[in-house]
C-alpha positions as CSV (number, residue, x, y, z in Angstrom):
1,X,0.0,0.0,0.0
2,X,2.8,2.4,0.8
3,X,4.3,2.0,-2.9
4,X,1.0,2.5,-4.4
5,X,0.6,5.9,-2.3
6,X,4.3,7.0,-3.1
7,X,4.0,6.2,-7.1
8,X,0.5,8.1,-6.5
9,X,2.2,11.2,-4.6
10,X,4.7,11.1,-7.2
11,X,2.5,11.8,-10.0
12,X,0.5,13.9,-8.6
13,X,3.5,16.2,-7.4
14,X,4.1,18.0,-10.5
15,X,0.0,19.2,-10.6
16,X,-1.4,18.7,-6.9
17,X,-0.8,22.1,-4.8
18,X,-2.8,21.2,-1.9
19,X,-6.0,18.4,-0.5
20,X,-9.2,20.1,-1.7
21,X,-11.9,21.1,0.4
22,X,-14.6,17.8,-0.3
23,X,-11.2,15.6,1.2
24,X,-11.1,17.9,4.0
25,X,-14.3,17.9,4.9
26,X,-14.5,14.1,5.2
27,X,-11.9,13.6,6.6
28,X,-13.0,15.9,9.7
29,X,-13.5,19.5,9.1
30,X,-9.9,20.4,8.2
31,X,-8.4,19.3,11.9
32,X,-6.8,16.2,13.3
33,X,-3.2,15.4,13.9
34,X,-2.1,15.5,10.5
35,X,-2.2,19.3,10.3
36,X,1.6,20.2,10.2
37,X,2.0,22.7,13.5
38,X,4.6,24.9,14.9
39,X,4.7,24.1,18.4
40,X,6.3,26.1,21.5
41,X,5.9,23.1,23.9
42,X,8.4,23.9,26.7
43,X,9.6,26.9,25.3
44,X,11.1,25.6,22.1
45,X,10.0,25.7,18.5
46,X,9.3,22.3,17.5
47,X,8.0,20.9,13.9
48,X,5.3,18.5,14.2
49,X,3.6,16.0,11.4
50,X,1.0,13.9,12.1
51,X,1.0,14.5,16.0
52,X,4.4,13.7,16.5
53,X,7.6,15.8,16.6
54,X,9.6,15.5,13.1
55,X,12.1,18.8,14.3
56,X,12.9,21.2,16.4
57,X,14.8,24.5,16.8
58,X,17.0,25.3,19.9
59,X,17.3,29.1,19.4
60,X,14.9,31.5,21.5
61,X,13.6,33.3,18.2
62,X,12.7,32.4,14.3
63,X,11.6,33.9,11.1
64,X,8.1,33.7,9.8
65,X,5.9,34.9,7.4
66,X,2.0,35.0,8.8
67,X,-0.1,34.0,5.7
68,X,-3.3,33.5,7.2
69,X,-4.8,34.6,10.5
70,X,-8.4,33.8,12.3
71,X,-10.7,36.8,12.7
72,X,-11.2,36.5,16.5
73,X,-9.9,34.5,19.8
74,X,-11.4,31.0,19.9
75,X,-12.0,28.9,23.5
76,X,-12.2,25.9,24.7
77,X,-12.4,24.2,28.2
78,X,-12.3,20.6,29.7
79,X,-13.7,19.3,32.7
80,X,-11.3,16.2,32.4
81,X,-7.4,16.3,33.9
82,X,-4.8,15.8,31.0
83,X,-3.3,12.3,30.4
84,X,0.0,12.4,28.7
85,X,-1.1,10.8,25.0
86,X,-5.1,10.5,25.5
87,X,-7.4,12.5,23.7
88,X,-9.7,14.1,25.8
89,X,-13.0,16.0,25.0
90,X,-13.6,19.3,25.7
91,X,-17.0,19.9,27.0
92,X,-17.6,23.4,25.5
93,X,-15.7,25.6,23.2
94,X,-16.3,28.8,20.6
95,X,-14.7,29.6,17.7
96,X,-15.6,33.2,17.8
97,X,-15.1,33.9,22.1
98,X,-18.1,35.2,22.0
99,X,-21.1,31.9,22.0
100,X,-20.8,28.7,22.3
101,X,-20.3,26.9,18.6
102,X,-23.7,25.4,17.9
103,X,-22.9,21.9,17.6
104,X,-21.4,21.8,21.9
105,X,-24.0,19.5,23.3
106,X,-23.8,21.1,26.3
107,X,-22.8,25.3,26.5
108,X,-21.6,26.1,29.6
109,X,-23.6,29.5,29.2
110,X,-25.2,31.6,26.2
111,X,-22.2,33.8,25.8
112,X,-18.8,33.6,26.8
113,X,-18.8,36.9,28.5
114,X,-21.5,35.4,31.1
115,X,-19.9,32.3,31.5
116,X,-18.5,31.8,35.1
117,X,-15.5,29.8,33.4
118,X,-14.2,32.1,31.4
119,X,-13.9,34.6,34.7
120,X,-10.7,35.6,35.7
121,X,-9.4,33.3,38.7
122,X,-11.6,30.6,38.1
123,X,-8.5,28.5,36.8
124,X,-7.0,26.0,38.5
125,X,-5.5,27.4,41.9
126,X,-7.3,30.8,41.2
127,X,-5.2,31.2,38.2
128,X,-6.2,32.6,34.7
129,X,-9.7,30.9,33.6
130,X,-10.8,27.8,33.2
131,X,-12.1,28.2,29.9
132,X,-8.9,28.7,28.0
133,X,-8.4,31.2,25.1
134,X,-6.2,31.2,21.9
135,X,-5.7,32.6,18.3
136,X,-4.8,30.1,15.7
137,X,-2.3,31.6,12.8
138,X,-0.8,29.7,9.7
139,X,3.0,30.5,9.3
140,X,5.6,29.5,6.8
141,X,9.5,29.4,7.3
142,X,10.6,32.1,4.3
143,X,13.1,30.4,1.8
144,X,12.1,27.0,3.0
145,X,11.6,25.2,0.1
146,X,9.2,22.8,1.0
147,X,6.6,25.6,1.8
148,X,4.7,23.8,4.6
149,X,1.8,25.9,6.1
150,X,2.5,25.1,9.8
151,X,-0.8,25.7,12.3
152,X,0.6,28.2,14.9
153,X,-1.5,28.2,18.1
154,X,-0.4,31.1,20.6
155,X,-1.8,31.4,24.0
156,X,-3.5,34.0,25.2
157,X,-0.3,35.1,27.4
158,X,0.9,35.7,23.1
159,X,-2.1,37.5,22.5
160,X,-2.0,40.2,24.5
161,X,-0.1,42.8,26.0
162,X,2.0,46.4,25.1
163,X,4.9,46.3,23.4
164,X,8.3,46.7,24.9
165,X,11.5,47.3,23.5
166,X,10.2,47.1,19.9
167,X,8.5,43.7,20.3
168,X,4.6,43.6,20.7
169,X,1.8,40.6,21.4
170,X,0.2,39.4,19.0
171,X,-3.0,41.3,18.6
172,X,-0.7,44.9,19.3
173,X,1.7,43.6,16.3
174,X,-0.8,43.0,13.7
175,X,-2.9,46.9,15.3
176,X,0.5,48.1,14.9
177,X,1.4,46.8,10.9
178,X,-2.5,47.8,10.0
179,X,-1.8,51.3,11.6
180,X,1.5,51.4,8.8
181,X,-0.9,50.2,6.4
182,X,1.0,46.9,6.2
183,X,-0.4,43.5,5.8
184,X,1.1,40.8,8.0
185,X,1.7,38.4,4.5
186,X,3.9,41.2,3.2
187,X,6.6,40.9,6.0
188,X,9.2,38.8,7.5
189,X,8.3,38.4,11.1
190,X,10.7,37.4,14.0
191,X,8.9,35.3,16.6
192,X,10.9,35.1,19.9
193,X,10.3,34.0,23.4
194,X,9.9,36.7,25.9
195,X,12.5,34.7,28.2
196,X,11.4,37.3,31.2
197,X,8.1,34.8,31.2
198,X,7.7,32.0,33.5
199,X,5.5,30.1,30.8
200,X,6.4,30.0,26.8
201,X,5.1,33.4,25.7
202,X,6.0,34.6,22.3
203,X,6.8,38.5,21.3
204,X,6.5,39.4,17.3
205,X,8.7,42.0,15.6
206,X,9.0,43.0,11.8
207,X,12.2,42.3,9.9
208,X,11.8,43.0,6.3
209,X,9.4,43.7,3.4
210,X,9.0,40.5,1.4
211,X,9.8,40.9,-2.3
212,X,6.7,41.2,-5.1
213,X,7.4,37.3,-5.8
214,X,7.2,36.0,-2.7
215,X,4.0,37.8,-1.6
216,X,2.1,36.6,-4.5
217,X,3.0,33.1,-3.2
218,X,2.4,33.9,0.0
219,X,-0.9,35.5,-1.2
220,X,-1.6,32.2,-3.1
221,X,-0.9,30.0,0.2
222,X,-3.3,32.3,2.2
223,X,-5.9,31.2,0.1
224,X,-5.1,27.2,0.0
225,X,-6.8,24.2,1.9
226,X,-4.1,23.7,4.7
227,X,-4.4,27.6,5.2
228,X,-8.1,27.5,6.2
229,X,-7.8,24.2,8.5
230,X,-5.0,25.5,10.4
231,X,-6.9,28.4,11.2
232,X,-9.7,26.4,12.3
233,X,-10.9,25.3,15.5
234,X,-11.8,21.5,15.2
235,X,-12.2,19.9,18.0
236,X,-11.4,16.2,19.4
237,X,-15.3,14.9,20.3
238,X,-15.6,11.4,22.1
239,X,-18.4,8.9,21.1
240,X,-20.1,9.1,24.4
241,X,-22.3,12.0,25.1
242,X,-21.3,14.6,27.4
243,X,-23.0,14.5,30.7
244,X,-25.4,17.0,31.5
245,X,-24.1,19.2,34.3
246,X,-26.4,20.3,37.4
247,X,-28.0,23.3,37.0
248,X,-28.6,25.8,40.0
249,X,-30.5,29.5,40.1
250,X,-28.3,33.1,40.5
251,X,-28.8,34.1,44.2
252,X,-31.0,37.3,43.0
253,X,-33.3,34.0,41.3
254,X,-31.8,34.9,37.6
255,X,-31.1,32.9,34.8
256,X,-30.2,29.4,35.5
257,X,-26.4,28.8,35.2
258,X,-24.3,25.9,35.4
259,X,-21.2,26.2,38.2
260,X,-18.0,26.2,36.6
261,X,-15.7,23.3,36.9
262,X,-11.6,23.6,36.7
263,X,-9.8,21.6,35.5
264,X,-7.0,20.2,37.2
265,X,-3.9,20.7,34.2
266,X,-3.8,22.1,30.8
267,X,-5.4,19.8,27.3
268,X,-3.6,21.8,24.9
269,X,0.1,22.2,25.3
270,X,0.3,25.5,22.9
271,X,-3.3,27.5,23.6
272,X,-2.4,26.8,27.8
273,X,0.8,27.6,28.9
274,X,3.6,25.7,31.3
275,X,6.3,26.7,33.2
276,X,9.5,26.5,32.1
277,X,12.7,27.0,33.8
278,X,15.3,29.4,32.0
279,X,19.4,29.1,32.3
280,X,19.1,32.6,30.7
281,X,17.4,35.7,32.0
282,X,17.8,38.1,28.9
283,X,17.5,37.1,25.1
284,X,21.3,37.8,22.9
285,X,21.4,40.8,21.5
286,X,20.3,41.3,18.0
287,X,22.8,41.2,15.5
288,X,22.3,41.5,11.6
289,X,19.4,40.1,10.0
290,X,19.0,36.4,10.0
291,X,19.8,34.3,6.6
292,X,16.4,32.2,6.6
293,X,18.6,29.6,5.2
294,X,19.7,29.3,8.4
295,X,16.9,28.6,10.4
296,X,15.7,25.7,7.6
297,X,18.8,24.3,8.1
298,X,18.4,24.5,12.2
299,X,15.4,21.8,11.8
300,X,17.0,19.0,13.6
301,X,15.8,16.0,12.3
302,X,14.3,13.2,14.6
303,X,15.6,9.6,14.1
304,X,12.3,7.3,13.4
């Protein structure tokens, strides 16, 4: 079977630019572990196909180009503790931050804003909130020659924030390129860890204007399959229903809502952060621009 799909790959590699969207949409919406991802597990930039880790990068920063974005913060939160290589459900989630998506069997509230998990402090310990939040970005390494679209999922510790020292957040970098009337697909970004954070937390800054060529590629790869799934919130849903949660009545006899429930370690290692210990408490200092040749070449291979 292999052969068959390499002599099939083969041929179709000279025509084929991407899976289309009917193959998608079978095959689960556009998610699952085959999405190629750029992960910051542990506070390093790791390459991972089909859910396990095929490089990694030991510097603290990298060069990408952002080709496609979602238009808002998406949620999700769990009920269940995390088991190191189980999938596990979440019970609610929304892919705007706003109201639950409409297929959640069971919505922790009508909007997210009135939901008592998504309040600050009712994370685990008093920490953060229960229901986590994110912002899903595709990336590409510039001058890599394979031209993967990697799924890029930054925590909400990435989101936002001011900027310091000429490196913003994400939501202040992409206010600060659309106040210079730039679009984030027409520039080499640097991604680096903030290594001042206790938990991997990522800072963007703009390096250089990509050249007319590469932003009609770019422009092109905004606009593909992998683009649009990686962007996507799909979630892992279990066969067995979700429980339904007891309900109980505000104490001025309100609206019913349902209590909110923490759970006891983070599902997602990139939308919820972990601490990390650092052997360094500032980041080099910046030399000349880097040679994205570099950084491809930096992709330490795995052994299989």
């Amino acid at each position: 079977m292999s052969n068959a799909l390499d002599l099939i790959k083969n041929s179709l590699a000279t025509f084929q630019t991407g899976v289309d969207k009917d193959t998608l949409a079978v095959a689960g919406g556009g998610g699952g572990d085959w999405v190629k991802r750029l992960s910051i597990k542990g506070g390093v930039f790791r390459k991972m196909a089909g859910g396990k880790e095929v490089g990694s990068i030991e510097d603290r920063y990298m060069n990408v180009v952002i080709v496609k974005m979602a238009h808002a913060a998406s949620r999700t939160f769990y009920d269940q503790s995390y088991q190191e290589g189980a999938k596990v459900s979440p019970i609610c989630w929304s892919s705007n931050s706003k109201t639950p998506d409409e297929d959640v069997k069971n919505p922790q509230a009508s909007a997210c804003d009135k939901c008592p998990n998504s309040i600050k402090g009712s994370g685990q310990g008093g920490n953060g909130a229960a229901c986590r939040l994110s912002w899903r970005t595709a990336v590409t390494v510039p001058g890599d020659t394979s031209e993967d679209i990697l799924q890029l999922v930054l925590p909400a510790t990435s989101v936002f924030g001011k900027e310091d020292g000429g490196k913003w957040p994400f939501r202040a970098y992409v206010q600060m390129l659309a106040n210079h009337n730039i679009s984030a697909k027409s520039v080499v970004t640097k991604i680096s860890f903030d290594t001042k954070s206790p938990v991997p937390k990522l800072l963007f800054s703009p390096v250089s204007a990509v050249t007319k060529e590469a932003f009609d590629n770019y422009d092109a790869m905004s606009q593909s399959p992998e683009a649009e799934a990686a962007i996507k919130l799909t979630v892992f849903q279990a066969d067995n229903p979700v429980p339904e949660l007891p309900k109980f009545s505000g104490p001025t006899g309100g609206p019913a809502v349902k209590p909110a429930v923490k759970p006891a370690v983070k599902q997602d290692d990139d939308a919820i952060p972990e601490p990390v210990l650092r052997t360094t408490a500032e980041e080099p200092a910046e030399a000349a621009p880097v040679d994205v040749s570099d950084v491809i070449k930096k992709w330490a291979s795995k052994k299989k």
